[in-house]
PDB file of N, CA, C and O in Angstrom:
ATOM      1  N   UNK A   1     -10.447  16.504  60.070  1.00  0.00           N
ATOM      2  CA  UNK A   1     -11.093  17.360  59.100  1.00  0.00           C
ATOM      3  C   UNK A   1     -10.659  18.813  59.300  1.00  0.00           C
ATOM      4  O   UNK A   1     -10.659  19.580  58.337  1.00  0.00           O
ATOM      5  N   UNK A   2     -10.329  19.172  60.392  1.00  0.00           N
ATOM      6  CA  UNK A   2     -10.580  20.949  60.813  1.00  0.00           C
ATOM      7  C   UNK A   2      -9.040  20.905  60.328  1.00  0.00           C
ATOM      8  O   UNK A   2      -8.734  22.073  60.087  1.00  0.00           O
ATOM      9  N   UNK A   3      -7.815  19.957  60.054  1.00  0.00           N
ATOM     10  CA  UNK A   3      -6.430  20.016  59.470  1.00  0.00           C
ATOM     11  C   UNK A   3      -6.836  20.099  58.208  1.00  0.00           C
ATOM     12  O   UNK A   3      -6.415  21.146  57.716  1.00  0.00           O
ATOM     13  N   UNK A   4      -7.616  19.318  57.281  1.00  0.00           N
ATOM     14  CA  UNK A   4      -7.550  19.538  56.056  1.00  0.00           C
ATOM     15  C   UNK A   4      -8.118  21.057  55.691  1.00  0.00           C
ATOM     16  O   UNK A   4      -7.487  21.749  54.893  1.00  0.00           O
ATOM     17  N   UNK A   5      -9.538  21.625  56.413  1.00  0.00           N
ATOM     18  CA  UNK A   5      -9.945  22.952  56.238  1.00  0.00           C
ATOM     19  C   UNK A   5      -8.697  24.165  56.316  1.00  0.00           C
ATOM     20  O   UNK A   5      -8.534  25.104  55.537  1.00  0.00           O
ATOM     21  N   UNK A   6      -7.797  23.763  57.664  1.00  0.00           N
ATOM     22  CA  UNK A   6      -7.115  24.839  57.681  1.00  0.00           C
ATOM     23  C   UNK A   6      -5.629  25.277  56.733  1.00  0.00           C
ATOM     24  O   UNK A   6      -4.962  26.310  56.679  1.00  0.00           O
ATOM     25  N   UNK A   7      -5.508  23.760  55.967  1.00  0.00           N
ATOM     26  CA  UNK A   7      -4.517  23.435  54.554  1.00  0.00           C
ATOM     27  C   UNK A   7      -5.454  24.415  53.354  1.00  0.00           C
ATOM     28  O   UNK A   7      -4.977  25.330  52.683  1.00  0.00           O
ATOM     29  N   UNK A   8      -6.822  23.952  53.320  1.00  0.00           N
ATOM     30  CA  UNK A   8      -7.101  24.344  52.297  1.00  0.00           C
ATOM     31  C   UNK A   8      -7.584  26.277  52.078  1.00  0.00           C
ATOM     32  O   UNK A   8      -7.799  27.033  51.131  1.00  0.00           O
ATOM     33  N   UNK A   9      -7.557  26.367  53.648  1.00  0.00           N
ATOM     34  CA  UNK A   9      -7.523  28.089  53.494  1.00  0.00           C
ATOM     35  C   UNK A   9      -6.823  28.830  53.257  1.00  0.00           C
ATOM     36  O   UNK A   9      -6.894  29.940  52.731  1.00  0.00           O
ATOM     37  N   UNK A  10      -5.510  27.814  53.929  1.00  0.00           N
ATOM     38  CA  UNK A  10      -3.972  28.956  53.406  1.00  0.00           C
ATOM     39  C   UNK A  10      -3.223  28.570  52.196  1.00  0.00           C
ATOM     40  O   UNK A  10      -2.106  28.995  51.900  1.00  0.00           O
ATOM     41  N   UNK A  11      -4.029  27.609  51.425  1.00  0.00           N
ATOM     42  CA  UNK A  11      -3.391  27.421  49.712  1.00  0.00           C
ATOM     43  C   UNK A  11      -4.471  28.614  49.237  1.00  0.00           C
ATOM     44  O   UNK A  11      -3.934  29.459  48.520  1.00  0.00           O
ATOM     45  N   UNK A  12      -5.383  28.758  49.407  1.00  0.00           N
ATOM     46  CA  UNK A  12      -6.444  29.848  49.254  1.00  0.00           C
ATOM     47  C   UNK A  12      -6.541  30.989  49.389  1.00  0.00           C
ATOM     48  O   UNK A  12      -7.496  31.583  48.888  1.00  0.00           O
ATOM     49  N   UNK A  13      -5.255  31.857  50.346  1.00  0.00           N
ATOM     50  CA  UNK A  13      -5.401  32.783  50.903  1.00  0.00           C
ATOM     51  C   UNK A  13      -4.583  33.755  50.096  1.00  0.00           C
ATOM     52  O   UNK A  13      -4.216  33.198  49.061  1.00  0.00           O
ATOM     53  N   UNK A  14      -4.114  35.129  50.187  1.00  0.00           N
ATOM     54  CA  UNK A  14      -4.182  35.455  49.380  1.00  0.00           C
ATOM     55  C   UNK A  14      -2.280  35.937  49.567  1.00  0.00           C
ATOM     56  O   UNK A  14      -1.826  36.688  48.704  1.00  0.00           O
ATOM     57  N   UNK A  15      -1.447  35.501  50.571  1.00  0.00           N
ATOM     58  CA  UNK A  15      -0.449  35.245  50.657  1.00  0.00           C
ATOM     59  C   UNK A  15       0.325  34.564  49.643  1.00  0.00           C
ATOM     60  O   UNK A  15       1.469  34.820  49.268  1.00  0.00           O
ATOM     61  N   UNK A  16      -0.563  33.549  49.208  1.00  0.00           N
ATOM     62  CA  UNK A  16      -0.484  31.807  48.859  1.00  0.00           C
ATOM     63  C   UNK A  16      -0.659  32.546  46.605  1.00  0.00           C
ATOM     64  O   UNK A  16       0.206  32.376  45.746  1.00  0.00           O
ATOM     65  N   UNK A  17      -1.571  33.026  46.476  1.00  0.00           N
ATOM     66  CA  UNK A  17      -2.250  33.317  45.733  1.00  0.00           C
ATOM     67  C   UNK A  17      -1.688  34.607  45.089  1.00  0.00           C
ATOM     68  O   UNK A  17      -1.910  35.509  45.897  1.00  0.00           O
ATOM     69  N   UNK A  18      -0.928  35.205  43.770  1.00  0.00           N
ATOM     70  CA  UNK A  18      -0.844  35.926  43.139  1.00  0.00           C
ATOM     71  C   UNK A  18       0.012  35.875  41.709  1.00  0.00           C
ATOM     72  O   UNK A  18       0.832  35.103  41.212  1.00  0.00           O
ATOM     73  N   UNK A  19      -0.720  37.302  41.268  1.00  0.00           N
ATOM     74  CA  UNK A  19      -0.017  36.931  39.241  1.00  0.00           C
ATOM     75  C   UNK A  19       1.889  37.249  39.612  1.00  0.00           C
ATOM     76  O   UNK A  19       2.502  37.980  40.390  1.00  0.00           O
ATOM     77  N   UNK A  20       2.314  36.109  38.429  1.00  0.00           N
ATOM     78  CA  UNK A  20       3.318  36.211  38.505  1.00  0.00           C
ATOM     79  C   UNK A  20       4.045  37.594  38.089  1.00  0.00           C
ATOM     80  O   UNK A  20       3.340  38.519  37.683  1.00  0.00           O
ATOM     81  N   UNK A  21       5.500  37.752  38.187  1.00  0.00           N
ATOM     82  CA  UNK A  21       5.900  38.832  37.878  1.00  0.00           C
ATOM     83  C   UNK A  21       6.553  38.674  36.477  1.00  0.00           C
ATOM     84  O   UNK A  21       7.481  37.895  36.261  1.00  0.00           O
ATOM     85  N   UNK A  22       6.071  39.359  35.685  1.00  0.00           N
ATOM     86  CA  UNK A  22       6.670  38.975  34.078  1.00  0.00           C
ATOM     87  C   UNK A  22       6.706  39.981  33.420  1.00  0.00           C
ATOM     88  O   UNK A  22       6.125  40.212  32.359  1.00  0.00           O
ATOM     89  N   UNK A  23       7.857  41.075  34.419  1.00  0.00           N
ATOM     90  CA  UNK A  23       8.326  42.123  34.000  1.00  0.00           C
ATOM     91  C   UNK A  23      10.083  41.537  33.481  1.00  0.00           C
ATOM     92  O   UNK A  23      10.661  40.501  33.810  1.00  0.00           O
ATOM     93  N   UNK A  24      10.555  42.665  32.577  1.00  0.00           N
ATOM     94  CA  UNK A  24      11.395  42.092  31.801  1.00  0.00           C
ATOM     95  C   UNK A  24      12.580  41.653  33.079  1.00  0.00           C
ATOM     96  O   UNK A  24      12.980  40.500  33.244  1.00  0.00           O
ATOM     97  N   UNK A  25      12.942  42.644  33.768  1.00  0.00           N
ATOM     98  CA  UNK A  25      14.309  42.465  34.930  1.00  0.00           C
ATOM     99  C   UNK A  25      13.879  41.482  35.882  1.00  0.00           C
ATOM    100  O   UNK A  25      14.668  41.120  36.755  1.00  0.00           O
ATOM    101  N   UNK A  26      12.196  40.794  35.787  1.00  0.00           N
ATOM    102  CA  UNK A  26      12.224  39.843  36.732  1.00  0.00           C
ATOM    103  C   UNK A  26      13.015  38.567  36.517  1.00  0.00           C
ATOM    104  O   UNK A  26      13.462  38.194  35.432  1.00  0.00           O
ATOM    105  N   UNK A  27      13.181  37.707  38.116  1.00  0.00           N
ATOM    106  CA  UNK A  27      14.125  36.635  37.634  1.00  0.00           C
ATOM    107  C   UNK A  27      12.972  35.470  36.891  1.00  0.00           C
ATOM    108  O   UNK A  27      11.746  35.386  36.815  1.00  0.00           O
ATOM    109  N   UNK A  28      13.625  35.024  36.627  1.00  0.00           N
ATOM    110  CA  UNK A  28      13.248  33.904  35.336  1.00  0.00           C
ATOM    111  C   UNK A  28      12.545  32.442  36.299  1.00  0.00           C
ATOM    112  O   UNK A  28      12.878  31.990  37.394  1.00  0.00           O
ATOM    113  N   UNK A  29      11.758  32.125  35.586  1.00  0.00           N
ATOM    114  CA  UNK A  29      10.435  30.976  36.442  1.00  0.00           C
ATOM    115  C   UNK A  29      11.559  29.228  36.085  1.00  0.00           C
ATOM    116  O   UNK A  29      12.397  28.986  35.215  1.00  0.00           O
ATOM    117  N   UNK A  30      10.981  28.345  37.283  1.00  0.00           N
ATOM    118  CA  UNK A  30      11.656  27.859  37.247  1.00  0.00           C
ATOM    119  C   UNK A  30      10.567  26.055  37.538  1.00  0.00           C
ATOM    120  O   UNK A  30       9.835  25.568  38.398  1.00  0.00           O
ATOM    121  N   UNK A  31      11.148  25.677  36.155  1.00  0.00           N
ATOM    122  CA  UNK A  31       9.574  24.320  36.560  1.00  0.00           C
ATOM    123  C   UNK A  31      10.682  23.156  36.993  1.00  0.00           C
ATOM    124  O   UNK A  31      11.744  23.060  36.378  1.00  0.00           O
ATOM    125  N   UNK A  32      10.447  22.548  37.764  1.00  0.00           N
ATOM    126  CA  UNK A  32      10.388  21.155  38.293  1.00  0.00           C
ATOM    127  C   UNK A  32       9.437  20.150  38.393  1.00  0.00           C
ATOM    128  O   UNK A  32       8.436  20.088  39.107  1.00  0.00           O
ATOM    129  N   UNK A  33      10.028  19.128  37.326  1.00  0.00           N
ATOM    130  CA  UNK A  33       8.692  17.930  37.274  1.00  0.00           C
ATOM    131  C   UNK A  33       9.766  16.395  37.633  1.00  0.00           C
ATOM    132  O   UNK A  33      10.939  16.130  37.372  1.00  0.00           O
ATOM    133  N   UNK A  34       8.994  15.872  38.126  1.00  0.00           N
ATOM    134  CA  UNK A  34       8.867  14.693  38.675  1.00  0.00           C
ATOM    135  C   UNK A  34       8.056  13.466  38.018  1.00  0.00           C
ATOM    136  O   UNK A  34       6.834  13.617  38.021  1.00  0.00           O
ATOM    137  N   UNK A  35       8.502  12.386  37.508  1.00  0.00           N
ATOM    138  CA  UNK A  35       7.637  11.442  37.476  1.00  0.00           C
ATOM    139  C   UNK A  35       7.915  10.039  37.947  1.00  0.00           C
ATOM    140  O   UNK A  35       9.066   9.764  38.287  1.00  0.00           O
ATOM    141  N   UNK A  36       6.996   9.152  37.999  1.00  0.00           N
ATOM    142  CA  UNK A  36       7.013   7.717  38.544  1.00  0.00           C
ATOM    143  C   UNK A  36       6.390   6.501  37.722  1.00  0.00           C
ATOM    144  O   UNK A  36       6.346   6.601  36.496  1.00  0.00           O
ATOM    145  N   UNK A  37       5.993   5.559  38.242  1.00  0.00           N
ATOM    146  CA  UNK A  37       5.210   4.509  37.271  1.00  0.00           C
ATOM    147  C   UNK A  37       3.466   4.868  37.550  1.00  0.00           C
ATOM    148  O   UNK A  37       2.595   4.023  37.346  1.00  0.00           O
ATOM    149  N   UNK A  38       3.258   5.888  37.911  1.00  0.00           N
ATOM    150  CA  UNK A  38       2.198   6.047  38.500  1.00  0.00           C
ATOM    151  C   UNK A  38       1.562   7.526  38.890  1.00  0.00           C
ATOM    152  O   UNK A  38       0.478   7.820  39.394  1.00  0.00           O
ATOM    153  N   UNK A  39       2.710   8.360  38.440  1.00  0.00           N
ATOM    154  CA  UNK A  39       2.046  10.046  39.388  1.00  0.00           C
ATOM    155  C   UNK A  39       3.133  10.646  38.130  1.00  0.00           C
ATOM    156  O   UNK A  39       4.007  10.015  37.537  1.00  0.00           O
ATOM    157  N   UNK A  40       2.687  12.235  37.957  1.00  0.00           N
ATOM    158  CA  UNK A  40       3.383  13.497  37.439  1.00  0.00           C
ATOM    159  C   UNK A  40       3.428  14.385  38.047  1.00  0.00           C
ATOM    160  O   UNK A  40       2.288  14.786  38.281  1.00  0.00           O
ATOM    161  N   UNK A  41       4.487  15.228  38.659  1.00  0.00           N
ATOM    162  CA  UNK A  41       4.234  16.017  39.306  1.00  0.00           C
ATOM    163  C   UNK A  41       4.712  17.567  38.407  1.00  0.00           C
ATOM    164  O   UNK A  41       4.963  17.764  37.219  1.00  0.00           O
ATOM    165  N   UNK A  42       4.693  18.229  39.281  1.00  0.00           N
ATOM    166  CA  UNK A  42       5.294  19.834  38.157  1.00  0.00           C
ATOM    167  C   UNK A  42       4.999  20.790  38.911  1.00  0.00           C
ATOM    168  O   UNK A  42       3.799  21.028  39.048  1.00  0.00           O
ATOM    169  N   UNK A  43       5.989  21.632  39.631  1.00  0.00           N
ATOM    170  CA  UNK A  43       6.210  22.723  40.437  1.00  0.00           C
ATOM    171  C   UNK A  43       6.971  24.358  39.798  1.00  0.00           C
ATOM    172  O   UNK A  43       8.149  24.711  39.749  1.00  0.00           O
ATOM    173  N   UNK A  44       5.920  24.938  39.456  1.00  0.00           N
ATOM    174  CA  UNK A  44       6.582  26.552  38.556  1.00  0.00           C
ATOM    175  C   UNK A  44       6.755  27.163  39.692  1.00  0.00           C
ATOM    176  O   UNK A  44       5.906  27.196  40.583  1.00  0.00           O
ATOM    177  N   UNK A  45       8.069  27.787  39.748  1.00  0.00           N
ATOM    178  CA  UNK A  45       8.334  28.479  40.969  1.00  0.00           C
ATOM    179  C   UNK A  45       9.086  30.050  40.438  1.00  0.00           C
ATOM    180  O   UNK A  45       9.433  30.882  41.275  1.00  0.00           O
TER     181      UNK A  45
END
């Protein structure tokens, strides 16, 4: 349990956590999705 608490503080924290940059010279976002017979995944980076 005290592994899952300490996963879920640093997806939480504020490292982890901020607005994107969507100024014009920023670089451009980038999605990756994944699927199966069973799951979807999708990663904006």
């Amino acid at each position: 349990m005290t592994a899952f608490n300490d996963l879920r503080d640093a997806l939480c924290s504020a490292t982890i956590l901020s607005l994107p940059n969507v100024a014009a010279d920023a670089p451009e976002f980038i999605l990756d999705t994944d699927a199966s017979g069973f799951a979807i995944n999708a990663v904006l980076s």
